[in-house]
C-alpha positions, 0 to 999 in steps of 0.5 A, spaced: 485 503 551 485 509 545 480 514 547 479 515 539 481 509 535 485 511 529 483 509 521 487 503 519 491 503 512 491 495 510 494 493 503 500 488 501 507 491 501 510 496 495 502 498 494 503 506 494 502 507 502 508 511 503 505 516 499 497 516 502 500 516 507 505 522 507 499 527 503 494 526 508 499 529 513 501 535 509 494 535 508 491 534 516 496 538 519 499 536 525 496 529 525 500 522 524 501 517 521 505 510 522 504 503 522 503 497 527 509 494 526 514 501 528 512 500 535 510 508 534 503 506 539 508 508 544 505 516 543 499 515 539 497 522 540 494 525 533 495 518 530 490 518 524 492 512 519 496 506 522 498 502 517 498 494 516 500 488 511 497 483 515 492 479 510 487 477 515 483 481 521 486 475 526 492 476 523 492 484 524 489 483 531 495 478 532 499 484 530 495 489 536 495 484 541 502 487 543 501 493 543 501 499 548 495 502 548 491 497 545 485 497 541 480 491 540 477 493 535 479 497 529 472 499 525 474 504 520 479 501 514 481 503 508 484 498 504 489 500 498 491 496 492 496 497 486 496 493 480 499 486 482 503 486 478 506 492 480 507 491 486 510 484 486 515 488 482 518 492 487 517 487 492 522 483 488 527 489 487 526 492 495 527 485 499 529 479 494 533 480 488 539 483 492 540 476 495 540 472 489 533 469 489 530 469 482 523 470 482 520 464 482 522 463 489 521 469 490 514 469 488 513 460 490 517 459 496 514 459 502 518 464 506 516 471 505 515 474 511 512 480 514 514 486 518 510 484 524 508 480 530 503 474 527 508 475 520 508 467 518 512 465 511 509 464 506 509 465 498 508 472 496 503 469 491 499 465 497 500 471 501 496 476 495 491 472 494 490 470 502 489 478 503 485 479 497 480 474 499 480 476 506 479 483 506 475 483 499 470 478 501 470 480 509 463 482 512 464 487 517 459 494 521 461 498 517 465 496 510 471 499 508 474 503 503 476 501 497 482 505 494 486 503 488 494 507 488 493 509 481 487 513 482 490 516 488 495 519 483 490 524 479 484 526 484 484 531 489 477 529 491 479 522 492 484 524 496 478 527 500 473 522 500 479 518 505 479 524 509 472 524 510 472 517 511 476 517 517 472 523 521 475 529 519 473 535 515 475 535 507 481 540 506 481 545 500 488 543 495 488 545 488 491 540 483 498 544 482 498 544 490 496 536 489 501 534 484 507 537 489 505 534 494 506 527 490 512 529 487 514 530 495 512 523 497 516 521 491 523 524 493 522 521 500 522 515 498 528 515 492 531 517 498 528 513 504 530 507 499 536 509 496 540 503 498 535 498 495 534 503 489 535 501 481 540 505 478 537 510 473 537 516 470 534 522 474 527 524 472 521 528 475 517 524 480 511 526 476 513 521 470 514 516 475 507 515 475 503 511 475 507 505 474 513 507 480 511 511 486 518 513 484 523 514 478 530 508 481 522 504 484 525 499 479 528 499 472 525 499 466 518 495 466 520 491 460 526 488 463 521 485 468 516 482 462 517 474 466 516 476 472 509 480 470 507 474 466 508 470 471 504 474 477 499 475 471 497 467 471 498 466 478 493 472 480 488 472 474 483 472 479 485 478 483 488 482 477 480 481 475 477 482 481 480 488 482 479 491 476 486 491 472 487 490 465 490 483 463 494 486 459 497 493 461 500 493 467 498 500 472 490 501 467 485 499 470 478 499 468 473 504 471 470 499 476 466 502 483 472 498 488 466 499 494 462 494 491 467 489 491 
């Protein structure tokens, strides 16, 4: 068993962990932060976040079961979410169009599949509303934090709210400081994903933002205009729940995520 047990960072794939994840160790010196199916818990010294994409509580308990140390009961979540849309649209370009599938298998076909020790296939449509119900909806002793990607990208102060969130003293950054430091995240990850990158030309990680986390993420967002529509039919009411604009991919209206 650890003797503190770490936060967890839940949220479907492509939602902008990498890049939480990456400020907050910039930002909490000398911690870490990793993720539960890396099998990093083999030192788990100074892990602050670890990270899941399992779309229930059984499921992600499933995943620890096999872990060394094991923990039984995670208590601090933070729960992270990008624009659906978004985020369907990387996962396309990251796992499935290089091997020919079209994006309506892609999203119906029962056969995406997680990282992880209770990964089971199912649709990426099932599989996104599967974990917005259960993690929305979920009851629990101490509720968990609700953070949208797109906010995280222009507010220090959020980023310290996490930090406090998960028991540890808030840190003084400036905005300048702040930016660079999401900048950083963004260079890692074009590099980190270069092979399953779109080719585009090369721009600052800045303008990137908010719709990519980083410039080759995917091409240009009109070319993926059926794949959006389509994921805005099929996830209305998680589009709406989590307060994004029907209409405008990556805006979002001023909703308090913590009320959900």
């Amino acid at each position: 068993m650890l003797k503190e047990v770490p936060g967890f960072l839940l949220c479907p794939p492509r939602s902008g962990s990498n890049v939480l994840q990456h400020v907050l160790s910039c930002l909490l010196e000398g911690t870490r932060h990793i993720a539960t199916y890396n099998n990093e818990f083999t030192d788990p010294r100074q892990v602050v976040t670890v990270k899941s994409h399992a779309p229930s509580y059984v499921e992600l308990l499933g995943e620890l079961a096999g872990q060394t140390p094991q923990i039984t009961y995670p208590s601090t979540i933070v729960i992270l979410f990008r624009d659906p849309r978004l985020a369907a649209i990387s996962a396309f370009e990251y796992s499935f169009r290089s091997q020919g599938t079209s994006f309506k298998d892609f999203l119906y076909a029962e056969r995406y599949q997680l990282p992880g020790i209770a990964a089971k296939c199912r649709s990426y449509i099932s599989y996104y509303q599967t974990f917005v119900a259960n993690w929305v909806h979920r009851s629990s002793r101490r509720p968990p934090l609700f953070l949208r990607f797109e906010e995280i990208l222009h507010s220090p102060g959020l980023i310290n709210k996490v930090i406090q969130f998960l028991g540890r003293q808030p840190v003084a950054t400036t905005t300048q400081h702040y930016r660079k430091l999401l900048s950083n995240a963004s260079d890692i990850m074009q590099d980190r994903w270069e092979a399953v990158s779109v080719d585009t030309k090369s721009m600052p990680a800045e303008a990137c933002f908010p719709i990519k986390q980083y410039a080759a993420e995917f091409g240009r967002l009109e070319d993926y205009q059926e794949l959006a529509d389509e994921v805005s039919l099929a996830l209305a009411h998680e589009i709406e729940v989590l307060g994004y604009e029907a209409e405008k991919p990556g805006k979002f209206f001023p909703v308090c995520l913590s009320t959900l």
